[in-house]
C-alpha positions as CSV (number, residue, x, y, z in Angstrom):
1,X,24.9,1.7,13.7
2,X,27.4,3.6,11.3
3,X,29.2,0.0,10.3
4,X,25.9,-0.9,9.3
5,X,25.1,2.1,7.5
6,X,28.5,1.7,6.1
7,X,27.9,-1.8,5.0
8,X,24.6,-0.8,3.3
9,X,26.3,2.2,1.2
10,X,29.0,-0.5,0.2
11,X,25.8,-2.6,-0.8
12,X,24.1,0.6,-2.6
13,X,27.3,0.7,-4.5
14,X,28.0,-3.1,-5.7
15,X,23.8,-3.0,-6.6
16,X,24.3,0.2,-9.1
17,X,27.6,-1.4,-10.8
18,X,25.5,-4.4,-11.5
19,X,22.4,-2.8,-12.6
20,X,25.1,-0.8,-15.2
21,X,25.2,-3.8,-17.4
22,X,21.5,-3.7,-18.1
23,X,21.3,0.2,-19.0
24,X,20.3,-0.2,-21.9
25,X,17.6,-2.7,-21.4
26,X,15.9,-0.3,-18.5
27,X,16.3,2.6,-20.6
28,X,14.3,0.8,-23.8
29,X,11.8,-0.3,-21.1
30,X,11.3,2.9,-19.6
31,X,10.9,5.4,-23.2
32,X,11.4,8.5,-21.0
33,X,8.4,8.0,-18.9
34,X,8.6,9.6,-15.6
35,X,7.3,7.5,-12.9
36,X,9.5,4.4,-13.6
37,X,13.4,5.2,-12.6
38,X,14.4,2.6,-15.3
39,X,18.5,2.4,-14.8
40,X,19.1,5.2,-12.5
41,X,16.6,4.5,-8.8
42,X,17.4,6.5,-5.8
43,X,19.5,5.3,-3.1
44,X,16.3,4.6,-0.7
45,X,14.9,2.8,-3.4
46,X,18.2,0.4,-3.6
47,X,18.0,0.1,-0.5
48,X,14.5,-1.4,0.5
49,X,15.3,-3.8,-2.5
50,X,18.4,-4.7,-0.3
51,X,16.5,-5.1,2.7
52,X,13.6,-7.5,1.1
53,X,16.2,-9.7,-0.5
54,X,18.2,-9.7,3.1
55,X,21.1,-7.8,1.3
56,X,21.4,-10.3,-1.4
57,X,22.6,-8.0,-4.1
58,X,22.5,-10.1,-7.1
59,X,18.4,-11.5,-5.7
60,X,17.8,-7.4,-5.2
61,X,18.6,-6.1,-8.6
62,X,16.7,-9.4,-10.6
63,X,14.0,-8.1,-8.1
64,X,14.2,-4.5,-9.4
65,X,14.5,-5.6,-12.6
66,X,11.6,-7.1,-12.7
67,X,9.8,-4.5,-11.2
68,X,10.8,-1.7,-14.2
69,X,9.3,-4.4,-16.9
70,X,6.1,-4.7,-14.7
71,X,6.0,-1.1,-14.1
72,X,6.2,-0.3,-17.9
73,X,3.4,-2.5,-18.5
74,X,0.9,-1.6,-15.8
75,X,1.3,1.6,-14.3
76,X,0.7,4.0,-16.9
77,X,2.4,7.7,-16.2
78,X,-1.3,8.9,-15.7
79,X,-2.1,6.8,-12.8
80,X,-2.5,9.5,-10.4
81,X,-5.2,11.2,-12.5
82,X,-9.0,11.3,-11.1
83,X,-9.8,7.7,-11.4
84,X,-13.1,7.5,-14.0
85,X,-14.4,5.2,-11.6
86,X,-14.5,7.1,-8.2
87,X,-18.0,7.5,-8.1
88,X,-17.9,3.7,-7.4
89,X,-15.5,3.9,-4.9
90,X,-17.0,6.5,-3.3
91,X,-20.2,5.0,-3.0
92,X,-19.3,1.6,-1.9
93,X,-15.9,1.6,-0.3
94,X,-15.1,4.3,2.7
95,X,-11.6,5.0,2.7
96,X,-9.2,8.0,2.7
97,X,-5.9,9.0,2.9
98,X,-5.4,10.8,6.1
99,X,-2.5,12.5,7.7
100,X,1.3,10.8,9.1
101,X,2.6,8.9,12.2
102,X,4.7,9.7,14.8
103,X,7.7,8.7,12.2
104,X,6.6,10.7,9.6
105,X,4.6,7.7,7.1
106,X,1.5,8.5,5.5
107,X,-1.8,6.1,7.1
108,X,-4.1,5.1,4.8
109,X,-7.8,4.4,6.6
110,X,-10.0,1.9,5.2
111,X,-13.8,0.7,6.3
112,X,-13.1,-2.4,5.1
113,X,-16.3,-4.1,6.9
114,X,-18.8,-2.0,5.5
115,X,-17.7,-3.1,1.2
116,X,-20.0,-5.5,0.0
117,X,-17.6,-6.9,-2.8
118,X,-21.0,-8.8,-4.5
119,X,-22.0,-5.1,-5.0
120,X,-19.0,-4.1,-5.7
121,X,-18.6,-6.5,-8.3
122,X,-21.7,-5.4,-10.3
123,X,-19.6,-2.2,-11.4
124,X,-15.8,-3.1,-11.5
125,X,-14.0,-6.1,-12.6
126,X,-11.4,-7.9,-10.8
127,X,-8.8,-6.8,-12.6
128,X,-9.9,-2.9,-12.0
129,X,-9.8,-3.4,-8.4
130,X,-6.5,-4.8,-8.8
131,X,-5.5,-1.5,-10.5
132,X,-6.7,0.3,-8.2
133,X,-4.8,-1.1,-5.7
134,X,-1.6,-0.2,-7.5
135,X,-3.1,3.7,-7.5
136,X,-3.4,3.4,-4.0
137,X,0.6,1.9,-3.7
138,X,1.5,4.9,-6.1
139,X,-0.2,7.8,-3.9
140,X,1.8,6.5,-0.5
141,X,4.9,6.4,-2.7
142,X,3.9,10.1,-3.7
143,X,3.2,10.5,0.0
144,X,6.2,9.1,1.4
145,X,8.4,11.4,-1.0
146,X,6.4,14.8,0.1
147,X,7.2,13.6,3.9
148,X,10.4,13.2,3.3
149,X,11.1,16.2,1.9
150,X,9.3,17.9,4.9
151,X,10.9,16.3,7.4
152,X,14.5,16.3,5.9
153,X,14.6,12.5,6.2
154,X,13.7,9.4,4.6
155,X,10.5,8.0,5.0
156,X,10.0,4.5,3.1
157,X,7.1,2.9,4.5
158,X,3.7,3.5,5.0
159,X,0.6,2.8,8.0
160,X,-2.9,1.1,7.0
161,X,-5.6,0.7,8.6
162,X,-8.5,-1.7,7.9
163,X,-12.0,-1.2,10.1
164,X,-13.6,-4.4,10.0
165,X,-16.3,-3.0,12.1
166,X,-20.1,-4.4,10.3
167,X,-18.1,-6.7,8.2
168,X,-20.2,-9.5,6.4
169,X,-20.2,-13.2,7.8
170,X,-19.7,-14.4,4.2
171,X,-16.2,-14.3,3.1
172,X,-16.2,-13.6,-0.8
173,X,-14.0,-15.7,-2.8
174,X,-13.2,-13.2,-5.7
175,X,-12.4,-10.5,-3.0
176,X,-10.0,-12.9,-1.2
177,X,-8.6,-13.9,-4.6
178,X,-8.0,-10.0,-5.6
179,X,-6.7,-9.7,-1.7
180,X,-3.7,-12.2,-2.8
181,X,-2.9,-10.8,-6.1
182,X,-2.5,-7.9,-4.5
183,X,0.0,-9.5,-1.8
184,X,1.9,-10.5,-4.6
185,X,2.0,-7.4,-6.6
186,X,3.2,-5.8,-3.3
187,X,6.1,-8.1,-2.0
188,X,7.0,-8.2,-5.4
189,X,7.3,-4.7,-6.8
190,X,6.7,-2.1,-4.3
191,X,8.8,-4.2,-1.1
192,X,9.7,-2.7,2.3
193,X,6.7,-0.2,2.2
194,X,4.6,-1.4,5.0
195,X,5.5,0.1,8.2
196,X,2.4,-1.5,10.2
197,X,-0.8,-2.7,9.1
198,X,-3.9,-2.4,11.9
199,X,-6.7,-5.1,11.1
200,X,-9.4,-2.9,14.3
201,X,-12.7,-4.4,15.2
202,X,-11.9,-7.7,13.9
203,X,-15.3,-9.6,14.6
204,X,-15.2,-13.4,15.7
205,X,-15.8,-14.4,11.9
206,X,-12.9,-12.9,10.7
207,X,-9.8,-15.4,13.2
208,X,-10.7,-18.6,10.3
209,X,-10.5,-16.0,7.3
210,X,-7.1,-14.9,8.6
211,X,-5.8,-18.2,9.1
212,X,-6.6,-18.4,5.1
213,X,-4.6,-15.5,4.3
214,X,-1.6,-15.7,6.7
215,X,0.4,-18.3,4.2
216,X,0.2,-15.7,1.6
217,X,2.1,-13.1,3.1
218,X,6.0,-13.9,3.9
219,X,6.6,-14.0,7.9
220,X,8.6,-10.3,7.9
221,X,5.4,-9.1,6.1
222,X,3.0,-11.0,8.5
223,X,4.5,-9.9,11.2
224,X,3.6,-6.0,10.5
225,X,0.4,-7.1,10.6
226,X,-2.0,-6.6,13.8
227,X,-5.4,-8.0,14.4
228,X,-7.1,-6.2,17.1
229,X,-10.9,-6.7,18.4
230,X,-11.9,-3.3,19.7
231,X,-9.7,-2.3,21.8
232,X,-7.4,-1.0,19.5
233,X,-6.8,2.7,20.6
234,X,-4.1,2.8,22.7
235,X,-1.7,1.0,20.6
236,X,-2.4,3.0,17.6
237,X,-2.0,6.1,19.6
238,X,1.5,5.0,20.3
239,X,2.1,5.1,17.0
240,X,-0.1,8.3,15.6
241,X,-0.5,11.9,17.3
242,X,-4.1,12.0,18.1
243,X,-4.7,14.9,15.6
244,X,-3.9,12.4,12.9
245,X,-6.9,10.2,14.0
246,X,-10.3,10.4,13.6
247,X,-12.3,10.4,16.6
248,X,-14.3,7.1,16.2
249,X,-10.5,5.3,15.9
250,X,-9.2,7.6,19.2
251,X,-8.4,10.7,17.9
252,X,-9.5,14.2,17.8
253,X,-9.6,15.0,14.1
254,X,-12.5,16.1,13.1
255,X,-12.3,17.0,9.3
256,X,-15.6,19.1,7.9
257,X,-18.3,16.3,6.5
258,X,-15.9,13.3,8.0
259,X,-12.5,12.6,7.8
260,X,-13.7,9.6,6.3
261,X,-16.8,10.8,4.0
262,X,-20.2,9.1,4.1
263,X,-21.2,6.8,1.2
264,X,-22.5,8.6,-2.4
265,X,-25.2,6.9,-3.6
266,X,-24.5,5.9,-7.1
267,X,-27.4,7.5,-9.9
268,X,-29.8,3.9,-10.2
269,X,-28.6,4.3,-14.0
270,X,-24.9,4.3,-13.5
271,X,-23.8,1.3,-15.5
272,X,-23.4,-2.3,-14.3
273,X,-21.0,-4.8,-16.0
């Protein structure tokens, strides 16, 4: 384990000599904005950019590189402010961010089977739910940093879980189209962050859509993923404390009006596209 953790510091170092000679590029691209390390990322950071490129130095630093241009064009420093369009979100998409694992990484809980994406569509464009996706990415990182700092250690990836409990027979194709953009927004520029990814309550309907979206996602990614019918409790406890579950996924948090809240109605004038 330490010539390993040797070999990676060696890796840490040859990856910040070669990001020197573009300095001054990442520090035009950045313009002292805060949430974009520019020239000067963190050795954990380095280091998952090492691991997705299977320690290929030169492959991680074009990697990161192209992740500070992308980041200076699409996630503003504001991104973590209330999202103008929560109302939508919370009226059609039950979800939360809810308490750590057993190793510390935040577990973000999504009832993906009850979102109607037709409906969703009415209000948001692709493109915003793209965005949103990217808020989401930016609140683990947020997450994963306040963990670490708790626990005295790294913590570099995060756990999601997707209910597909009442999900529609109908497979949308826009929703499966904004489901692969986000793939490749992820493997691209925010790599080694899943720790595990719980698909629970996967219905019958679902096994052909997954054989649709399995090519998307590299195999290291794929295989974080888990597709579980109901019967899905006992290996997520061995992951996550019980008091870091709701009850209805096999835990005994019980958070006051739902640890995931119930659907808002949205006013009947709140405007459509």
């Amino acid at each position: 384990m330490a010539d390993a953790a040797d070999e990676f510091d060696a890796l840490v170092v040859e990856f910040r000599e070669q990001l020197t000679e573009h300095t001054v590029e990442l520090d035009e691209l950045v313009a002292g904005a805060t949430n974009n390390p520019g020239s000067n990322p963190d050795d954990h950071t380095i280091k998952r950019y090492l691991r997705a490129r299977k320690k290929d130095v030169k492959g991680a630093v074009e990697q990161y590189i192209a992740t500070v241009k992308w980041r200076s064009e699409t996630v503003p420093e504001n991104i973590l402010d209330p999202d103008t369009n929560e109302p939508v979100y919370a009226a059609i998409c039950p979800h939360v961010n809810h308490g750590f694992d057993k190793q510390g990484r935040p577990i973000y809980i999504e009832k993906t089977g009850e979102i109607r994406v037709p409906k969703l569509l009415k209000y948001l464009t692709p493109e915003q739910l793209v965005q949103r996706h990217v808020r989401q990415q930016e609140i683990a990182l947020k997450r994963m940093q306040e963990s670490s700092e708790r626990l005295g250690q790294p913590v570099e990836k995060q756990l999601i879980i997707l209910d597909l409990k009442h999900m529609s027979f109908a497979p949308n194709g826009t929703g499966l189209s904004v489901f692969k953009e986000t793939v490749r927004i992820d493997q691209n520029y925010y790599p080694e962050m899943l720790g595990d990814l719980f698909i629970i309550n996967a219905p019958w309907v679902f096994h052909p859509v997954w054989a649709v979206l399995k090519p998307w996602l590299d195999p290291v990614t794929r295989a974080k993923f888990h597709v579980l019918g109901s019967g899905f409790k006992e290996q997520l406890l061995e992951l996550v404390d019980p008091d870091q579950l709701p009850v209805d996924l096999g835990g005994t948090c019980e958070c006051e009006g739902g640890c995931v809240k119930p659907l808002v109605p949205l006013p009947e004038d709140y405007p459509q596209l």
